[in-house]
N, C-alpha and C positions, 0 to 999 in steps of 0.2 A: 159432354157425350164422348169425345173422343178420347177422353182419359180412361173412362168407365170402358169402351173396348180395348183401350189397351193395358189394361189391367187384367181387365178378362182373358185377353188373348197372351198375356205370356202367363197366368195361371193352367192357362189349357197346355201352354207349352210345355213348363215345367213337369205336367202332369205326366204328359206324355212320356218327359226325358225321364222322371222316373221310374216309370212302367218299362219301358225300353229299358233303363240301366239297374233294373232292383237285383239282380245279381251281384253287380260292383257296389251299391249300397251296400248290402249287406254283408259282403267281403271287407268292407271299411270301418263296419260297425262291431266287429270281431274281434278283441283283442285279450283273450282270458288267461292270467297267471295263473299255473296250477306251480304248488307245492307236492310233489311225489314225495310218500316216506315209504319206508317198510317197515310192517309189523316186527315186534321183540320178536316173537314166537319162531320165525320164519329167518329173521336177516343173519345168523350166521351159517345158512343153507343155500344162500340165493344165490352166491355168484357163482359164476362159470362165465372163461372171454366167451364173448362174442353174443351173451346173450341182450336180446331187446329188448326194450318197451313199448309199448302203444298206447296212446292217449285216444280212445274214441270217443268221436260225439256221435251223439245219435238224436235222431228230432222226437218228439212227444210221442210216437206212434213207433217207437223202438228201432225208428231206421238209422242206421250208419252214415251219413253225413258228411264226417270229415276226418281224419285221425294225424298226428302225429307221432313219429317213428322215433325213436332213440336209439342206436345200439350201443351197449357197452355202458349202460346207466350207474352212476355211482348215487348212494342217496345220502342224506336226501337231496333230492331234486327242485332246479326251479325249470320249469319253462312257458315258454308263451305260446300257445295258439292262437293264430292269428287268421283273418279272411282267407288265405292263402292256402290254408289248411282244410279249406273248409273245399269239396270236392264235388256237394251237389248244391249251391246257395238257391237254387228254387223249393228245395224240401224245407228248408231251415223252417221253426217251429219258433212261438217263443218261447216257451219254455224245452230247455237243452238237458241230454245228459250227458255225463262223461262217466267213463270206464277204464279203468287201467287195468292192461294182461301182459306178460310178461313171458318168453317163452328161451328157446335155446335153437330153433329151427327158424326164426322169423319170421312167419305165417300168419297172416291176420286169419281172423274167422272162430272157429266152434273150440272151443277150450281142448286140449287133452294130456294125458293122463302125464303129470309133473308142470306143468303150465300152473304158474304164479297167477294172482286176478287180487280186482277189491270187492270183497262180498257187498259193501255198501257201494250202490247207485249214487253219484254226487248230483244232485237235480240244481239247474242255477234257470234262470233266464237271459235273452239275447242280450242284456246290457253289463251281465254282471261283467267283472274285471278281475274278481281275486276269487281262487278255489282250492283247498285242500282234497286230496285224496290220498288213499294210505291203500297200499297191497297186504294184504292178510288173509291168504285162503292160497291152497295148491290143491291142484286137482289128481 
């Protein structure tokens, strides 16, 4: 009997540490290689110093989530986003997307007008570990 509550009672425990810590869970469970390229069509236009990159995630419901910054990107690119990156882990979704834009002013947010991007949305889920995306579109 007293095995059976104390089973029970560090199950309840656990439970709780995780609900109390599912932010850091899920900052731990985070860790996505992206491959950046650029498109033929575009990459002898692209550079100018000091221009950025941005890797965002966004959760199932198109929200912004978490991004990684780059400046001064040479491609192709490898990087990792990682928990760390991740800025709101109570929205996280499981199924993720990521987005790459590109710009010369640094600005995250609404595209404009010569701002680099990837027309394809890269959809993974929370566990994936490897992702390509490619910039091919300027606005």
């Amino acid at each position: 009997m007293k095995s059976k509550l104390l089973i029970v009672s560090m199950f309840i425990a656990l439970s709780f540490i995780a609900v109390i810590n599912k932010d850091e869970i899920i900052r731990a469970v985070i860790s996505i290689n992206v491959n950046v390229k650029i498109s033929q069509n575009i990459a002898d236009n692209y550079y100018k110093p000091n221009n950025v990159l941005f890797i965002t995630v966004k959760n199932s419901k198109d929200v912004p989530i978490g991004f990684k910054k780059i400046i001064g990107p040479q491609y192709p690119l490898k990087i990792n986003i990682k928990g760390e990156d991740i800025l709101f882990p109570s929205l996280v979704t499981f199924k993720l997307k990521l987005v790459a834009t590109m710009n010369f002013d640094g600005q995250i947010g609404e595209l404009k007008k010569g701002d680099y991007y990837s027309s394809n949305v890269r959809e993974i889920n929370l566990f994936c570990r490897q992702a390509d995306i490619e910039i091919d579109k300027i606005k």
